[in-house]
N, C-alpha and C positions, 0 to 999 in steps of 0.2 A: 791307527797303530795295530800291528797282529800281534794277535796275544799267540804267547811263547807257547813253543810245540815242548809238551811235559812227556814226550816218548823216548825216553833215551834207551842207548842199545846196552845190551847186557855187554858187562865186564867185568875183570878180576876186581872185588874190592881189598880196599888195607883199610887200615886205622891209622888217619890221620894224627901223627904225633902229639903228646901235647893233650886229646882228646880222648876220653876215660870213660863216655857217658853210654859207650853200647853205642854210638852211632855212627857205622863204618860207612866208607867213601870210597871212590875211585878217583881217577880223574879227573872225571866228567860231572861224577854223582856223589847224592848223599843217600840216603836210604831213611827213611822214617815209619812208622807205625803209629796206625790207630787203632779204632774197635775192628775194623775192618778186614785190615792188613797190613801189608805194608808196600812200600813204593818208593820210584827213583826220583827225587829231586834235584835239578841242577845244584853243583856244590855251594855257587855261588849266587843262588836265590835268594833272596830275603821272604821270600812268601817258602810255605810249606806242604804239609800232606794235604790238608785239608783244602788249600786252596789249586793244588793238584787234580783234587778228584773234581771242583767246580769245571773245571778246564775242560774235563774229560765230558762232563757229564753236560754241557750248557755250551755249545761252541753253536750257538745260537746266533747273534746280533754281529759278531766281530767288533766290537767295540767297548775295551775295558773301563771300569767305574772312572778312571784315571782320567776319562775325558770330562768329568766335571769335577774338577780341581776343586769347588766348594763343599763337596762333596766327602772329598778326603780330605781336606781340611777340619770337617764339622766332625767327621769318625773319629780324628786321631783328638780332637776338642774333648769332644766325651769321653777318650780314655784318658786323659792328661784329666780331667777332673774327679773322676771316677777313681783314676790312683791316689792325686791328692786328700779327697776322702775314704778312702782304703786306709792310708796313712793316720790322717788326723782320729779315728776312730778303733784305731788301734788293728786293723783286721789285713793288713799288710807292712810288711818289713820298713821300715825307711829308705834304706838302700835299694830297693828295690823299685820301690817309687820315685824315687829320685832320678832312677835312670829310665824306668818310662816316662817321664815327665818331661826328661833330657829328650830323649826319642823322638817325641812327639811334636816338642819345637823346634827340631830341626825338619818334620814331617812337615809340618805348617809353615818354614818357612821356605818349602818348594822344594826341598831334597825325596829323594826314593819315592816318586809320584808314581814313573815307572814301572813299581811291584806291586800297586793294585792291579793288578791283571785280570780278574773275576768279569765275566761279560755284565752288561747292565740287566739283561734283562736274564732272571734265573730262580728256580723252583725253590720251595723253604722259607719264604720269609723273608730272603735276606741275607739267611747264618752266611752264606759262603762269603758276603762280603763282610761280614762282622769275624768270621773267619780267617780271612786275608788281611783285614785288621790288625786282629791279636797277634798272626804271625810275623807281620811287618814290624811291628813296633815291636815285637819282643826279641826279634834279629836284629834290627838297627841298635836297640840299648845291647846285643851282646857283641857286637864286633865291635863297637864305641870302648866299651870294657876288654875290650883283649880277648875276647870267644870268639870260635867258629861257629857259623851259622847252624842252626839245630842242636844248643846244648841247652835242651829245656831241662834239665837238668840245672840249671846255674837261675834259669828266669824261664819258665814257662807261659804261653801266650793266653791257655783256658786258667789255669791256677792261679797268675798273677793278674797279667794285663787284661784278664774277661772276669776277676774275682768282684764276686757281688751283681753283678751283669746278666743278662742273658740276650741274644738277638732280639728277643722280642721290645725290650726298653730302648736296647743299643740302638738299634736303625730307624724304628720309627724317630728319633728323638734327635739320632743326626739328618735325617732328611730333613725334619720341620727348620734347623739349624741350616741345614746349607740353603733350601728355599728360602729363610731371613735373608739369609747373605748376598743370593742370585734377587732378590726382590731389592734390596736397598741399592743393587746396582740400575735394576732396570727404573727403579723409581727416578734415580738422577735422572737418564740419559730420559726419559720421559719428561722431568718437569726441563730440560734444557730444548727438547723439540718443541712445549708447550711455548715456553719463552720465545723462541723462534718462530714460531704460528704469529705470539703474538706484536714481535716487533715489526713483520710483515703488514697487520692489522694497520700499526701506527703507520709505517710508509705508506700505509694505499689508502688513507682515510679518507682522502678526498678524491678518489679516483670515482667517476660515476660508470655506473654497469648497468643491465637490466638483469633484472635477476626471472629464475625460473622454478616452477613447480611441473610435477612432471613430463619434463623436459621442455616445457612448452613456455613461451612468452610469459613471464608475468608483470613484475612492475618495477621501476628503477632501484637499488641501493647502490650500495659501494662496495667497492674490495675488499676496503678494509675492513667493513661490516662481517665479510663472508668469512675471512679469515680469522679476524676478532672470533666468529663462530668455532672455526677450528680450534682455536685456544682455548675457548671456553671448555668445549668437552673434552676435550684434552686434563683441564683440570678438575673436572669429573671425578672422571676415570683416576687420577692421579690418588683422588682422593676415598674411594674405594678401596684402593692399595692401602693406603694408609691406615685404612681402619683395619683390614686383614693381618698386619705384621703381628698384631699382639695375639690374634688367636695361635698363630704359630709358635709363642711362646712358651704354651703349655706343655709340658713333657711327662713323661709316667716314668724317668729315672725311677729304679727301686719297685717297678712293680716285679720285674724280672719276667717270669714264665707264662705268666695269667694276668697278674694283680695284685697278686696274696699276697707278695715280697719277701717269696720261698727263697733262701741259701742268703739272704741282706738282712745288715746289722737294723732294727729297728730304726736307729737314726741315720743310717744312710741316705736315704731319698733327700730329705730337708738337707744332709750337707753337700751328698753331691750337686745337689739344686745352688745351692749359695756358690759353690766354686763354678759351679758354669756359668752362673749370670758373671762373676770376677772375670771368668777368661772372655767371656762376648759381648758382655757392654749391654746384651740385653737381658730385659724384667720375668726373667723365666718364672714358672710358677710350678709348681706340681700338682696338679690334675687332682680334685678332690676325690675323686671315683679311679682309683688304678685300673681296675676290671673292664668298667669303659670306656677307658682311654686308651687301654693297648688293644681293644677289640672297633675302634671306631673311626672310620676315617675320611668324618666328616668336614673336617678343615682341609682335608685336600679339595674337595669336593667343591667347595664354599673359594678358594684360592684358585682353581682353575674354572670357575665360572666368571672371576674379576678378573682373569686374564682372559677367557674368550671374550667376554662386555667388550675390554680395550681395545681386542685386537679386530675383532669386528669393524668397531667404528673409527681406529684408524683405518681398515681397508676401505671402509665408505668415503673416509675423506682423499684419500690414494687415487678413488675413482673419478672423486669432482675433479681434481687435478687432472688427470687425464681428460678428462670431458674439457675441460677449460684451456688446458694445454693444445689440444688435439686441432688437425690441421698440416704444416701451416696457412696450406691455403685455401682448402674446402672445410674444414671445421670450425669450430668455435673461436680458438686461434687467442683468446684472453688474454691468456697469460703464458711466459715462455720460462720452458723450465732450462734449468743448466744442461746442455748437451754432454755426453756423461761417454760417450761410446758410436762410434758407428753401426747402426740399425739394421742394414740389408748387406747378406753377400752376391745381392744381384741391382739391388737399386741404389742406384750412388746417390749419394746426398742424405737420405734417410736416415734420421734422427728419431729412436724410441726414449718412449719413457720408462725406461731398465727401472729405475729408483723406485716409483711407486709399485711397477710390475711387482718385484723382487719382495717389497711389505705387504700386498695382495698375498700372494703365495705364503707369507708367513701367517699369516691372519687365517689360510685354510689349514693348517698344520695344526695352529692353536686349537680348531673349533677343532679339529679329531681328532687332537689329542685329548681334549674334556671329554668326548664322548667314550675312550679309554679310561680316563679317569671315573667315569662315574660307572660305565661297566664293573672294572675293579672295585670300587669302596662297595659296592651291589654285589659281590659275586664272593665276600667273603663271609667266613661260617665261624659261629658261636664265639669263642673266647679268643680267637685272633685271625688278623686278613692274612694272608697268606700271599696277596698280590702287590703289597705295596711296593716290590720292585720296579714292575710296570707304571706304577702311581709315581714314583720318584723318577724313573727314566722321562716320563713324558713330561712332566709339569717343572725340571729341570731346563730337559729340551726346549719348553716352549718360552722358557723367560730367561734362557741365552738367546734363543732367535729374536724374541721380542726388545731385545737388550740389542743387539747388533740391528734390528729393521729398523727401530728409532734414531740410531746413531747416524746409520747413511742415509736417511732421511732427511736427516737434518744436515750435515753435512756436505752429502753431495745432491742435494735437491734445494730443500725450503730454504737457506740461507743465500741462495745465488736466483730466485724466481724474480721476475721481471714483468710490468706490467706491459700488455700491444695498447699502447694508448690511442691511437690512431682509431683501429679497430672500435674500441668501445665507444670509442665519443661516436664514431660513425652509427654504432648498432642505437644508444641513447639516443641521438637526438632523430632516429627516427622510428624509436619504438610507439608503438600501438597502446602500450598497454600502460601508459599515462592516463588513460579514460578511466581508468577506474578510481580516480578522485574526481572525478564529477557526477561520480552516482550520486553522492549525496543533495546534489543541487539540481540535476536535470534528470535523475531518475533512472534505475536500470536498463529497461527499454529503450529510453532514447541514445541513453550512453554504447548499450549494443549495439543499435543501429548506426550509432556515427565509426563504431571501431570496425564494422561490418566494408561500410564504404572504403572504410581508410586502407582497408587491405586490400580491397580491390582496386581502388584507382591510384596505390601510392601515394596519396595526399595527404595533407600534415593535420592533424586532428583539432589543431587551433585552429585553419583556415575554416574546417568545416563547421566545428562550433559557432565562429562569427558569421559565418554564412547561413546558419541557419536559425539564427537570431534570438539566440538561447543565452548569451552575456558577452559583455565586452572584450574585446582582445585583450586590454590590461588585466581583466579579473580570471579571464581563462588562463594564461599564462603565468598567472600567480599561483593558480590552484595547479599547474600541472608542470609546476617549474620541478626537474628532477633531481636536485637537491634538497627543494623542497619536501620530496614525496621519500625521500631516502633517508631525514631526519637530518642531515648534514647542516641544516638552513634553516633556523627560527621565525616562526610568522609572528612580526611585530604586531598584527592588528587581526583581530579574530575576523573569518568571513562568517555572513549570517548564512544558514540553510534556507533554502528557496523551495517553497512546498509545491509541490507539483501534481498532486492529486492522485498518484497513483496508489 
C-alpha cells in the first residue's frame, strides 16, 4: 500500500457550511494546527495533523501499521477500554465514550484500516501511531455523529480519545495485545503442521529405512520413527509458545509518561485493566512496578527468542526433507514430496522443493529479525525504549511469516509426502550398518572388520558372520533382523552376551 502523498497545492479556502470551529477547508483541504503550525489535510482524511507531520517526517519503510491488522485492532482495543474507564470513573462524558466505543467496534470489525497510514518503522516511541490512533477514532465517532472531519471541537483525539493515556502505556500495551493475537494464530497453524508430522509418523510406522548421523550410514529405523521425531519437536516448541502468552499479558495501562501515573485517576489502571481483559478474553494483569515495565522490554526479547528456537528447527526439519526428498535419481530419493510448480526455465522435467525452500527463508528472517529485536531492547535509555517500533514491526513480521510458513507446509507439502518404497527396502536390506548390534556379542574389532570387508566386496554381513564362524545364521539374523534393531519387532526371548575377551 502507498501511504497518501499529505502535499496538497495551495488554494482559496472557505468555511465549510455548517462548521463554526475555526477550521476552514477548500476543496481539496482542511487546514488544522498544532504546537507547531499548521497544515493541509485531505478534507476527507480520517487521520490528521499529527499524523500528517509522521508522513512527512518518516517516509522510511513504505509500509503503513495497516498491514498488521492485529495491530490496529489491539490500538483501537485500548482506546475502547481506556474510554469505558474514562466513563466509569467519572473522568469522561458518557456521550463521548459512547461514541468512541462506537468508533472503535466498527474499527475492530475491519472498517477504516485504510487511515492508519503512519509507516511501521518511526522515531518517538510510537506517538505517531498512538497519534494516528486518536485521530482516527475521534473522526470516525464524528462523521457517525453528523461532523465534518476535524471538529475537535465536538470530540478531540488528545482530550478525549488519549484522556488518561500517554504513548508510552498506549503502544507498548497494544503491541504485547496484537503479539497475543498473531501468536494464538500461529500457535493453531503450528499445533495443525504438528498433527500433520504426526499422522505421517503413523502411516510410515512400518516402513524400514537406514537412518544416518552425519550424513553417513548408520543403522536401521523407520519413517515413521523419523517423523514421529518431527512431531515431537514440533510440540516442543509449541509448548514454549504456550508458556510465553501469559508474559505478554502484563501491561503498564496507567503508568502514562514514566510510571508515576501523572494526568490518571488513581483508579484508573485497575479499571482499565478489568475492561481490557472483558474486551480480549485474556488475564491481563498490571505490572507491579509501572517504572519498569514501561522502561523494559524484556518480554520481547524472551518472545522472539521462542520464535527463532521454532523457526530454526523447523528449518532443520525443511532440510532433512530435502535431503530425503532429493534426487530423483542421484539422491537419497526417500521420500517424494507433492510437486508444487515447475523447477527450471531450461530443464524440463525438474521438480524443486519450493515448500521447504520458502519455510528455510523464513526461519532466516526470524533469526535477524531477533537479532533487531534484541539490538532494540539493548539500545534503549533510562525511563523508556524509544525503539519499540522496530521491536513490534519485526516480531509482528516474523509470526505472520511463521504463521503463513507453517500453513503451506502443511498444506502444500507434509499432508501429500509419499514414501520411494522400493528404494528403501533396496538401501535396508543391504545396509552395512546392521553390524552394530553384534558388537555386543563378537566385539568391536571384529564387528569392524566384518563391515570393513562387507564394503568392499558388496557382500551381505550375515554371509560373512557365518563364514567366519562367529554364530549361527539363525542367531545372526535374529540379532541384525531390521525391525528388530528399529524397535518395530519385540525379542520374545532375551539373547545371552558372548564374552570375547576383548
Amino acid at each position: 500500500m502507498e501511504l497518501p502523498d499529505v502535499t496538497i497545492s495551495s488554494s482559496e479556502h472557505r468555511t465549510t457550511p455548517g462548521i463554526d470551529a475555526g477550521i476552514t477547508t477548500s476543496a481539496r483541504t482542511r487546514t488544522e494546527t498544532d504546537s507547531l503550525g499548521s497544515t493541509e489535510i485531505p478534507v476527507d482524511a480520517l487521520w490528521g495533523i499529527h499524523t500528517a507531520r509522521a508522513l512527512e517526517n518518516f517516509p522510511i519503510s513504505r509500509r503503513p501499521i495497516s498491514v498488521y491488522p492485529d495491530l490496529v485492532n489491539a490500538l483501537v482495543i485500548v482506546k475502547q477500554a481506556a474510554a469505558r474507564a474514562n466513563r466509569e470513573i467519572g473522568v469522561l462524558d458518557a456521550q463521548k465514550a459512547r461514541w468512541i466505543d462506537e468508533a472503535c467496534e466498527r474499527i475492530r470489525a475491519g472498517e477504516f484500516h485504510d487511515q492508519f497510514v503512519v509507516g511501521v518503522i518511526q522515531g518517538g516511541a510510537g506517538t505517531s501511531t498512538n497519534m494516528n490512533t486518536n485521530e482516527v477514532v475521534a473522526n470516525v465517532a464524528l462523521v457517525a455523529n453528523g461532523y465534518a472531519p476535524g471538529r475537535y471541537d465536538i470530540l478531540h483525539p488528545l482530550d478525549d480519545v488519549n484522556r488518561s493515556q500517554s504513548t508510552n502505556d498506549v503502544y507498548p500495551t497494544a503491541v504485547k495485545l496484537a503479539m497475543c493475537f498473531s501468536l494464538d494464530r500461529l500457535m493453531a497453524e503450528h499445533e495443525l503442521l504438528r498433527d500433520s508430522f504426526g499422522a505421517k509418523g503413523r502411516e510410515f510406522a512400518h516402513v524400514l529405512k537406514v537412518g544416518r548421523t552425519q550424513l553417513q550410514d548408520a543403522v536401521p529405523m523407520t519413517l515413521g520413527q523419523e517423523f514421529h521425531g518431527f512431531a515431537t519437536t514440533l510440540t516442543e516448541d509449541l509448548e514454549r509458545m504456550r508458556h510465553t502468552l501469559p508474559l505478554l499479558w502484563e501491561i503498564n495501562l496507567g503508568a502514562t509518561a514514566i510510571g508515576t501515573g501523572i494526568t490518571a485517576d488513581p483508579a484508573y489502571a485497575a479499571t482499565v485493566c478489568r475492561h481490557l481483559r472483558e474486551l480480549t478474553g485474556f488475564e491481563h494483569v498490571t505490572a507491579a512496578d509501572l517504572v519498569e515495565a514501561t522502561s523494559d522490554a524484556g518480554v520481547f526479547m524472551t518472545l522472539s527468542g521462542v520464535l527463532k528456537r521454532s523457526a530454526i528447527k523447523l528449518s532443520k526439519i525443511c532440510n532433512d526433507l530435502r535431503l530425503l526428498s532429493s534426487g530423483p535419481q542421484a539422491g537419497l530419493g526417500e521420500i517424494n514430496l507433492p510437486p508444487r510448480q515447475a523447477g527450471s526455465s531450461i530443464m524440463p522435467g525438474k521438480v524443486n522443493p519450493v515448500i521447504p525452500e520458502v519455510v528455510n527463508q523464513v526461519a532466516f528472517a526470524v533469526a535477524g529479525a531477533d537479532v533487531t529485536v534484541t539490538m532494540a531492547a539493548e539500545g534503549g535509555q533510562l525511563q523508556l525504549n524509544a525503539f519499540e517500533p522496530v521491536i513490534a514491526h519485526s516480531l509482528l513480521q516474523s509470526l505472520a511469516w511463521m504463521t503463513g510458513g507453517c500453513r503451506t507446509l502443511r498444506v502444500n507439502c507434509i499432508d501429500g509426502i509419499t514414501a520411494n518404497l522400493d528404494r528403501l527396502d533396496t538401501m535396508v536390506s543391504t545396509s552395512v550398518g546392521v553390524v552394530t548390534a553384534l558388537t555386543p556379542y563378537i566385539g568391536y574389532a571384529a564387528a569392524s572388520a566384518l563391515a570393513k570387508t562387507a564394503l568392499l566386496t558388496h557382500r551381505n554381513i550375515a554371509d560373512l558372520v557365518v563364514e567366519a564362524d562367529l554364530m549361527t545364521r539363525e542367531r545372526v539374523m535374529k540379532l541384525i533382523s531390521p525391525a528388530r534393531l528399529s524397535g518395530i519387532e519385540a525379542i520374545t526371548q532375551a539373547i545371552p552376551v558372548v564374552e570375547t575377551g576383548d
